[in-house]
Backbone as a ProteinNet text record, in pm:
[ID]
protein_1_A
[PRIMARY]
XXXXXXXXXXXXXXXXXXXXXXXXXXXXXXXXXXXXXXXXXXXXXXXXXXXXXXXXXXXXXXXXXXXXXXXXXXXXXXXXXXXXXXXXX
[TERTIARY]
-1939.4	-1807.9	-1774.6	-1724.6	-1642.3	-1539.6	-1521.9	-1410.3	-1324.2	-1180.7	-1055.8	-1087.8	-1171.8	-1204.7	-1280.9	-1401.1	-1498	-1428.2	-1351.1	-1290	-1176.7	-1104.9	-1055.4	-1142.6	-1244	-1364.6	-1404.8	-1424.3	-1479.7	-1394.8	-1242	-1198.3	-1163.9	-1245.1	-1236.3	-1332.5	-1450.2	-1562.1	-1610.6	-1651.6	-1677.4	-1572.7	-1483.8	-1347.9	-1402	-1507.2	-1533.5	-1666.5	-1731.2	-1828.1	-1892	-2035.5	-2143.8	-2153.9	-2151.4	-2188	-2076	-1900	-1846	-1777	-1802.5	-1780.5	-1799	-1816.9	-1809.5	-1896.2	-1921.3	-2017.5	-2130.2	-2151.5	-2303.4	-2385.8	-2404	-2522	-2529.1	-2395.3	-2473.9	-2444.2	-2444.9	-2431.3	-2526.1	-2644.9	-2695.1	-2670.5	-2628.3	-2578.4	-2385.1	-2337.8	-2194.5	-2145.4	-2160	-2104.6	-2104.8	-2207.1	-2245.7	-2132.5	-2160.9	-2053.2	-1906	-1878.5	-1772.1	-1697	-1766.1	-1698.9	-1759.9	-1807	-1809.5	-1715.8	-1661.4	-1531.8	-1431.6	-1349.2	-1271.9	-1285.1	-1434.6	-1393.9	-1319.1	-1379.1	-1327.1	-1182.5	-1102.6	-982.9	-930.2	-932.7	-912.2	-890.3	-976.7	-1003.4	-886.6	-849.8	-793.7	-671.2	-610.9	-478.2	-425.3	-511.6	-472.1	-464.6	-529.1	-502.5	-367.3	-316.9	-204.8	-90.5	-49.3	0.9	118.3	99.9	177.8	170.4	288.7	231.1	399.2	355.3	476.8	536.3	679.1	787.1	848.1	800.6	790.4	977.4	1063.9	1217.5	1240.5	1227.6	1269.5	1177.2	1062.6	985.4	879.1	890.1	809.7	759	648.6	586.4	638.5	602.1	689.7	619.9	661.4	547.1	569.2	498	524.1	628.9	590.3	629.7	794.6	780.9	955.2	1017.1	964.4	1009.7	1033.8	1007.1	1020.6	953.6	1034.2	979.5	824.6	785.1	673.7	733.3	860.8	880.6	861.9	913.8	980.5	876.2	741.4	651	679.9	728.8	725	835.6	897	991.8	976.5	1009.7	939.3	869.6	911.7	921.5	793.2	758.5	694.2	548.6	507.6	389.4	266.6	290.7	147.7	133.6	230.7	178.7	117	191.2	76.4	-2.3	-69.7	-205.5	-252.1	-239.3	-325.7	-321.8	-239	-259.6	-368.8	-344.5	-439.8	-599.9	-602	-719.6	-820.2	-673.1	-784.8	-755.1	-733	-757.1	-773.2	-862.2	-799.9	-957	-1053.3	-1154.1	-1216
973.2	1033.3	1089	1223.3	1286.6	1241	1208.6	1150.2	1236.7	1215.8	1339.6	1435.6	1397.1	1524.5	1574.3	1539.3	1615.5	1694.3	1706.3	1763.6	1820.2	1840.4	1903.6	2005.6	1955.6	2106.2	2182.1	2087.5	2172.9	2260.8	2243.6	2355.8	2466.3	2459.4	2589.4	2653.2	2572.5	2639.6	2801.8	2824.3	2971.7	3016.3	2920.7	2939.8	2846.9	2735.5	2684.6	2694.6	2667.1	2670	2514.1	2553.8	2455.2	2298.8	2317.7	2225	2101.6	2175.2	2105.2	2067.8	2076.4	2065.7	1900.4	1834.7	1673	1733.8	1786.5	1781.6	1845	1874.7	1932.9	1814.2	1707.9	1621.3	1609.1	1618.3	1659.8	1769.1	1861.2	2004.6	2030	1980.7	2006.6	1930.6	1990.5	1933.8	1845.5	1979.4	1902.6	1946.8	1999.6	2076.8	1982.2	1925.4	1809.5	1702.9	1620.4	1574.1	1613.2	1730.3	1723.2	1776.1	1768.2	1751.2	1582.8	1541.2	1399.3	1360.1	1326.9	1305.3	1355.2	1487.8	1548.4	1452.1	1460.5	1371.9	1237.4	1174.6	1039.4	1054.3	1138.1	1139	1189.3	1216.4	1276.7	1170.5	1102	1008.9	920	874.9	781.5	829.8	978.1	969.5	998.7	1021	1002.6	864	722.4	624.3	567.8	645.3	618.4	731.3	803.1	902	795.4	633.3	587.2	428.7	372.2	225.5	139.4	24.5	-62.6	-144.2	-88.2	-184.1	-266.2	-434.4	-496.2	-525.7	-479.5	-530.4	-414.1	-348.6	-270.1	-251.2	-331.6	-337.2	-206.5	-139.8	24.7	73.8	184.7	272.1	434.7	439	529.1	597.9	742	847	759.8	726.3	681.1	850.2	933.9	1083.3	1111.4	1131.5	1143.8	1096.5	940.6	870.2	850.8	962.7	984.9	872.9	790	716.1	765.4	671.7	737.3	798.4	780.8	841.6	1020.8	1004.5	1132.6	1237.2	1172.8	1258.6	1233.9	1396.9	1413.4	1537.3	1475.2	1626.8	1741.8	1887.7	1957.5	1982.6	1959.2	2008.8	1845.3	1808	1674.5	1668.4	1678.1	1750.1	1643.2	1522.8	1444.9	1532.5	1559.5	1617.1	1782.1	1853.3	1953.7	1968.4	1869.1	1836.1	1826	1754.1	1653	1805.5	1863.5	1987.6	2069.9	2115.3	2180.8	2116.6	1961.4	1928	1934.2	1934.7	1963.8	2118	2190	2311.3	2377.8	2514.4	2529.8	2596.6	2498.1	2492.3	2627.5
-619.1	-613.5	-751.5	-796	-848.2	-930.6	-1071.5	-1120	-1132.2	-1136.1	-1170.1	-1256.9	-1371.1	-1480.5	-1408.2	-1352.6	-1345.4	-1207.3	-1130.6	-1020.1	-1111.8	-1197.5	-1298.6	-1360.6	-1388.4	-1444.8	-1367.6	-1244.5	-1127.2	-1098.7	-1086.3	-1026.3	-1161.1	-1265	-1370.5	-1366.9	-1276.1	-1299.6	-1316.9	-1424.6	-1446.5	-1556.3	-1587.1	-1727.5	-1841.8	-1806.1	-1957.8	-1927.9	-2086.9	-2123	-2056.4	-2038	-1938.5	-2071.8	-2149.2	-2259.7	-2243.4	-2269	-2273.5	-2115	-2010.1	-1900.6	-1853.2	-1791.5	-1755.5	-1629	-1554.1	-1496.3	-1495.5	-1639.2	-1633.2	-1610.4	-1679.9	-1652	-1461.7	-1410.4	-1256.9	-1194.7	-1287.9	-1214.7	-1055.4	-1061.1	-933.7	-818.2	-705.1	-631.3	-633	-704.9	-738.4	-658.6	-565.9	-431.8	-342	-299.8	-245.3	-264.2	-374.7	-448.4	-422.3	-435	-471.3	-295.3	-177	-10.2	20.6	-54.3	-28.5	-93.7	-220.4	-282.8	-161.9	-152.3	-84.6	57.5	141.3	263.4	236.7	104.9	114.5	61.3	24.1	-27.6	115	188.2	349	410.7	430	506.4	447	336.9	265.4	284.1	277.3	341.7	472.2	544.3	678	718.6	620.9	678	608.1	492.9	483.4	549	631.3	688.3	692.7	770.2	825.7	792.5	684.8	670.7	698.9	710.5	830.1	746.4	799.3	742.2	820.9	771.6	853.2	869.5	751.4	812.2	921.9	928.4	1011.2	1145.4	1129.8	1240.7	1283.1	1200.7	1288.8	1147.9	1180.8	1113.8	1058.7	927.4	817.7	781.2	722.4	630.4	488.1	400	301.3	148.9	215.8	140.2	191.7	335.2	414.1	430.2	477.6	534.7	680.8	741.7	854.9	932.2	1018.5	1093.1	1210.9	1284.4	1344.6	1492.2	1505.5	1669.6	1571.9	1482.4	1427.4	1388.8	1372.3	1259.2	1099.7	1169.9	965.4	960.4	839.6	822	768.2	798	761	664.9	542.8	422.4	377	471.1	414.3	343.5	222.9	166.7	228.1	284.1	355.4	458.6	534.8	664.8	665.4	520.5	513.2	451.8	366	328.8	480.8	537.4	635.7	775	762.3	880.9	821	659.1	621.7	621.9	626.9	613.6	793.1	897.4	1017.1	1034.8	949.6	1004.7	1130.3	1173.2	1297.6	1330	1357.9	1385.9	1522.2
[MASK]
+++++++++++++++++++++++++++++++++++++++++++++++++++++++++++++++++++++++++++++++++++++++++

């Protein structure tokens, strides 16, 4: 997996120089790397989309708040990460 810098360089790639970059020592195959990172950060918030409050008894966006009958409110940035991440195959 991809540390924050090196997914920080990555997305300059082609704006800095190869030397001082954090992922040259694995430049090959950082592509690879770096949709294996992305799946596992995917995966990791869709399992938080919704976590339980047990006084109130029911399931919450941790971002809106929006309870789970509700979804999500519009403007709610988990739920459009998570639309953009299933895309429209």
């Amino acid at each position: 997996m991809l540390t924050r810098r090196q997914l920080e360089d990555l997305s300059k790639c082609g704006y800095i120089h190869c030397a001082n970059c954090s992922c040259a020592p694995i430049c090959e195959g950082v592509e690879m790397k770096s949709a294996q990172t992305a799946l596992v950060l995917a995966d990791m918030l869709k399992r938080l989309e919704r976590v339980y409050d047990s006084q109130f008894n029911e399931y919450f966006c941790p971002i809106c708040k929006a309870g789970e009958e509700v979804g999500h409110f519009e403007d709610c940035e988990l739920a459009a990460i998570l639309k953009g991440l299933e895309g429209s195959e």
